[in-house]
N, C-alpha and C positions, 0 to 999 in steps of 0.2 A: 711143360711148354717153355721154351725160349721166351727171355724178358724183352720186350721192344728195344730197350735201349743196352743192350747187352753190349760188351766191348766199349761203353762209349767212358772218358776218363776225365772227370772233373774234378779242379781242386777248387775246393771252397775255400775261399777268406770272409765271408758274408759275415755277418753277428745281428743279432738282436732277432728283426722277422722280416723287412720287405726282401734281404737276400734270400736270407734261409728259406722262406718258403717257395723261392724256385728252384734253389737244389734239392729240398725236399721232391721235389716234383719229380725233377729229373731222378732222384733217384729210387721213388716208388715206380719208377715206369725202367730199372734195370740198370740205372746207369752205376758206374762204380765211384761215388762221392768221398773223395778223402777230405774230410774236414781238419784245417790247418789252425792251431789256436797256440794260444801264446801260453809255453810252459808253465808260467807261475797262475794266470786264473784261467785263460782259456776264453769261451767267448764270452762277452759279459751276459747276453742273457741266459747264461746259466743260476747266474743268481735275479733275476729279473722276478718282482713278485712271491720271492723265495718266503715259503713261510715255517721252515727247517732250516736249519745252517748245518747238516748233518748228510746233504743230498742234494742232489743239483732241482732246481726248480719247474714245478709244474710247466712254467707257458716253455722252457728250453724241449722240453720230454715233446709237446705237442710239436715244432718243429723238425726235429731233427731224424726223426726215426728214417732209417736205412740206410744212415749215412757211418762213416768208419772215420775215427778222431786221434789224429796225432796231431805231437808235439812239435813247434820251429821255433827259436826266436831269429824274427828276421834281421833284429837291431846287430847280429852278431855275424862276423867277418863268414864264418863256415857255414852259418844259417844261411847268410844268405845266397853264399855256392850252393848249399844245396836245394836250395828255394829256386834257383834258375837250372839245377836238373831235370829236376819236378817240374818246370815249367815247359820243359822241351819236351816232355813225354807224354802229356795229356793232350786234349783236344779240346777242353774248354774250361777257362777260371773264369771265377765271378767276387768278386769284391763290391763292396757298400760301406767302405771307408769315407769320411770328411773329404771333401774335394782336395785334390795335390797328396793323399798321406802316401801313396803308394810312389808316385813321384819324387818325394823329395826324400824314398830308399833309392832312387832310380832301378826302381820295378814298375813303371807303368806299363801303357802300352807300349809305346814309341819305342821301350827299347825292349820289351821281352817279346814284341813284331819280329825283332834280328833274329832272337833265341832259337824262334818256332814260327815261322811266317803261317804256318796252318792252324794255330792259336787261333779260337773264337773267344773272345776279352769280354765280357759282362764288366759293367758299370751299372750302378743304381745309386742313384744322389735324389736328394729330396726335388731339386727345382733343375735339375740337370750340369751339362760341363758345361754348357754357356750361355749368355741371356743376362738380364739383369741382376737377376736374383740368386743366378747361379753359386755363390759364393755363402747363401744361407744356409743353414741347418734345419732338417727336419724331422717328424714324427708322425705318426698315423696322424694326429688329429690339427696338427699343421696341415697335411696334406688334404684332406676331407675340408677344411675351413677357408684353403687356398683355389681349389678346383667347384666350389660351390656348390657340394654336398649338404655341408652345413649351413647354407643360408636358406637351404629349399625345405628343411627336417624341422619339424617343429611344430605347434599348434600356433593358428592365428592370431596375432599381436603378443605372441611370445619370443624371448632371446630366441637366437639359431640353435639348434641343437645336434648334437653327436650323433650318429648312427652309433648303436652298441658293438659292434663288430667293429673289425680290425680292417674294413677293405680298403685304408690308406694303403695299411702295408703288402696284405698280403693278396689284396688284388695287383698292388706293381708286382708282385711276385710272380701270379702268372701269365701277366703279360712279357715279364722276363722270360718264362719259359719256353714261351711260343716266339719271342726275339730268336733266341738261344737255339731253337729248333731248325726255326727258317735258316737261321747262318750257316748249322752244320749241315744243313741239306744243299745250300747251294756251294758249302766247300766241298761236298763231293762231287760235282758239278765242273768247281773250279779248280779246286787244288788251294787255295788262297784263305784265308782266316779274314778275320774281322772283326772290329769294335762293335757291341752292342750296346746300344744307351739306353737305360729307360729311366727317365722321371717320375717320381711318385706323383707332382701337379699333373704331367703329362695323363697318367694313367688314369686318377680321378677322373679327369674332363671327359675323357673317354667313355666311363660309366657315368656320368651325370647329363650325357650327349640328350637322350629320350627325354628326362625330365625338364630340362629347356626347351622343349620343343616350342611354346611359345614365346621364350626371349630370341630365339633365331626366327621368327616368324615378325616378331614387333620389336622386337631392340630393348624391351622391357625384362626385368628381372621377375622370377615366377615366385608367386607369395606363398609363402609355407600355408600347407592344405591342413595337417594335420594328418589323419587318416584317411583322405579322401585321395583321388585319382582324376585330375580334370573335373572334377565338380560330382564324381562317382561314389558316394557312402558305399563303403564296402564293409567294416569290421564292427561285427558284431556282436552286442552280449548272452552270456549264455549263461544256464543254470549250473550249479547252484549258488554263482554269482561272484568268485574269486576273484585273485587280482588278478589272474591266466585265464579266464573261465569266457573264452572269445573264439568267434572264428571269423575270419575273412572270405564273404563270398563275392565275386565277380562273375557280370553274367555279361557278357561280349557279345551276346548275338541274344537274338528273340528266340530264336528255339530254349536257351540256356534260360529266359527269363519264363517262355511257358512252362518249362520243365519246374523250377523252382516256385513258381504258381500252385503247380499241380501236388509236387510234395509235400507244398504249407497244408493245401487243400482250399486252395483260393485261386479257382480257376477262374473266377470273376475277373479279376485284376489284369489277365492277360488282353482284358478285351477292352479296359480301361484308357481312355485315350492321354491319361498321364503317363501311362508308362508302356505303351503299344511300341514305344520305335526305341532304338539307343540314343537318340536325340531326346526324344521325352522325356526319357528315365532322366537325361541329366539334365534336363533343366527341371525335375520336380522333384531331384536327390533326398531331400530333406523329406517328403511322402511317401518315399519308396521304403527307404528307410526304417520310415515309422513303422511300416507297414510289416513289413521283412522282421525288425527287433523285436514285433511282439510276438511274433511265431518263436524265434529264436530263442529269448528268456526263458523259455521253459522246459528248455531239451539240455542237457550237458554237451558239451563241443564234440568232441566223440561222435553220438549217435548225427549232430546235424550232417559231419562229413561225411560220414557213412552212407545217409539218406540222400546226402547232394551229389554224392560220387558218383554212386551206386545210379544216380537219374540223371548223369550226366553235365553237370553243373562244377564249377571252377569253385574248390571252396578249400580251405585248411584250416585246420582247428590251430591255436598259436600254443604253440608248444615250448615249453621253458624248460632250462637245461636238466635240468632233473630228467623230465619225460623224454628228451631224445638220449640218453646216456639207458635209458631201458626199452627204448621204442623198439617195438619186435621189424617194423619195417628196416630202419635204419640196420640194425644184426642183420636182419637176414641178407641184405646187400651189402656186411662188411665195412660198411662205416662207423660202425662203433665193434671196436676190437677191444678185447682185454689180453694185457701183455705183464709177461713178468718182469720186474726189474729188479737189480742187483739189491739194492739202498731201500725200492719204496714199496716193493713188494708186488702183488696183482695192481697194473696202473690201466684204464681206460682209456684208450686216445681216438681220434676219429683216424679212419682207412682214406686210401688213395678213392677221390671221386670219378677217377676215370676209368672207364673198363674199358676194357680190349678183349675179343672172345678167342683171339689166336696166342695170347700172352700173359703170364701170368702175374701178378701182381703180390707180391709179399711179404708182408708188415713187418719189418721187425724196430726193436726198442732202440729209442736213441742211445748213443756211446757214451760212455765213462770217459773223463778225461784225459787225455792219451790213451785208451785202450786198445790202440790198434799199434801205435807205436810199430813194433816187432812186422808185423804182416805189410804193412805200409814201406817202412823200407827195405825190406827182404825184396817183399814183389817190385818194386818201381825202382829199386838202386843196387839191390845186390848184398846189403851190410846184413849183417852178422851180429853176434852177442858182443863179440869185442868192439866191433866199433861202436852200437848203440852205446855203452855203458863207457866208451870215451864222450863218445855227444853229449852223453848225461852231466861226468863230470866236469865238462866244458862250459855249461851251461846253456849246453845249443838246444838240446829235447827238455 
């Protein structure tokens, strides 16, 4: 099958993850991603977390796959001629450079708009290109600490705490992608390119929108729950009592809670006036609970979701990376792929989460350091052995 985004041509400058994991994106869904790195290291998270000096590093491997890696330095007179060829031939670059770095090569927008007026321009800055704060620097857990992820995370009368994921960054990520999508849809529309901006605070707030629902309601800030949900005990222990050894069940509706009644085997409870309505349940959270944890302790996580699933009931057993890197669900839908690579041998990474039934999606291993060199400027400028291996010893590639 044809790839959704076939023909479509992105140069990447992004580095580290809130870029990269939008060109990832774009390019599990077909697009053609040439990743642009700087001769001597490349991007820097290639060494990010690296715990070999022998091979480029785990978190680089998890972003980058399907994308194709050459060499530019743009600091250099040719580099950067040929960094505004490439500019004029693609259809969408994306950058997540320090506010002004691209500007003060004069490669921003303003003027590679001249180059290619059908240029779709990605930006992603931690706090944006204007505003007060615009001029700061950021990182996932700046951006989760800024947008008030981290003031809601946490048990009761404890500091704020981190979400263990990365969704400062690599949720800007896909909301870059769906920026990036929208623009090149309406330049075939218009004929016309455009600036896309996304902010990592921006993106945050966006996914922390629900969990304020009662600071936009009273102008008050929401107090770390802990594991609970609007006053909802949901996570629970199970046998044979690990640090993992929990499931999460939520029952939303009174059918889900007779249901869950009936597979404890306490059909009594359904008819119990603490917990007959979802107003009940949560204002008697702390009894339902009890109620619900003593069934639970004595099953492994596993068989409860099985039995909850299975009866209809909202439940997942919490699974630690171990268990999804062999989850037979996860394989069989392709999000845990095992890939070979050059350096590290059979590596694990997770698959593109989106499917499409008219288009195919597929995996392949992030690049070697300039490893596309040759096909990169063959395909998009023309050059040859001899002129690469002038670039070379120019110091341009």
């Amino acid at each position: 099958m044809e790839k959704a985004l076939s023909g479509v041509k992105v140069l990447d400058l992004t580095q580290f993850e809130a870029g990269t994991s939008c060109t990832q994106m774009l390019a599990w869904l077909g697009a053609d991603v040439i990743k642009l790195e700087n001769p001597r290291y490349g991007d820097q998270g290639r060494a990010v977390f690296a715990e070999r000096d022998d091979c480029d590093s785990y978190y680089f491997l998890l972003l980058n796959s399907n994308k194709r890696s050459f060499t530019l330095n743009l600091k250099h007179p040719r580099g950067r001629e040929i960094f505004l060829d490439l500019a004029g031939k693609v259809d969408i670059l994306a950058e997540n450079f320090s506010l002004g770095t691209l500007e003060s090569l004069e490669l921003g927008y303003e003027f590679l708009r001249t180059v290619n007026p059908r240029l779709i321009y990605l930006t992603i800055k931690g706090f944006g290109t204007y505003g007060p704060y615009s001029r700061y620097k950021s990182f996932d857990m700046v951006a989760q600490a800024s947008s008030g992820s981290m003031a809601m995370t946490g048990m009761p009368g404890s500091p704020p705490i981190k979400p263990a994921f990365t969704f400062g960054d690599t949720g800007t990520g896909v909301h870059a992608a769906m920026g990036v999508l929208a623009a090149y849809i309406q330049r075939e529309r218009t004929g016309r390119g455009q600036k896309v901006e996304v902010a990592m605070q921006d993106a945050m707030l966006n996914f922390s929108r629900v969990a304020m629902l009662d600071t936009f309601i009273t102008g008050k800030p929401v107090p770390r729950l802990g594991n609970r949900t609007r006053g909802i005990d949901y996570c629970f222990a199970c046998a044979p009592g690990g640090e993992n050894d929990y499931v999460v069940i939520f029952c939303s509706s009174d059918e889900m809670w007779r249901s869950l009644c009936r597979v404890m085997g306490r059909e009594e409870l359904a008819a119990d006036a603490r917990f007959a309505t979802v107003r009940a349940r949560t204002e008697n959270a702390a009894a339902m609970a009890e109620e619900i944890g003593r069934w639970s302790v004595g099953l492994p996580k596993y068989d409860v979701m099985r039995l909850l699933g299975e009866a209809g009931v909202a439940c997942g057993a919490v699974l630690d990376g171990a268990e999804l890197l062999r989850n037979e669900h996860l394989r069989a839908r392709d999000m845990i792929v095992t890939l070979e690579h050059p350096t590290r041998g059979d590596c694990p990474i997770p698959g593109c989460p989106v499917k499409l039934d008219d288009s195919t999606v597929e995996i392949r291993r992030a690049p070697l350091l300039g490893e596309h060199n040759r096909e990169v400027f063959a395909e998009y400028l023309g050059y040859g052995e001899r002129e690469l291996e002038a670039l070379k010893g120019q110091g341009v590639i």
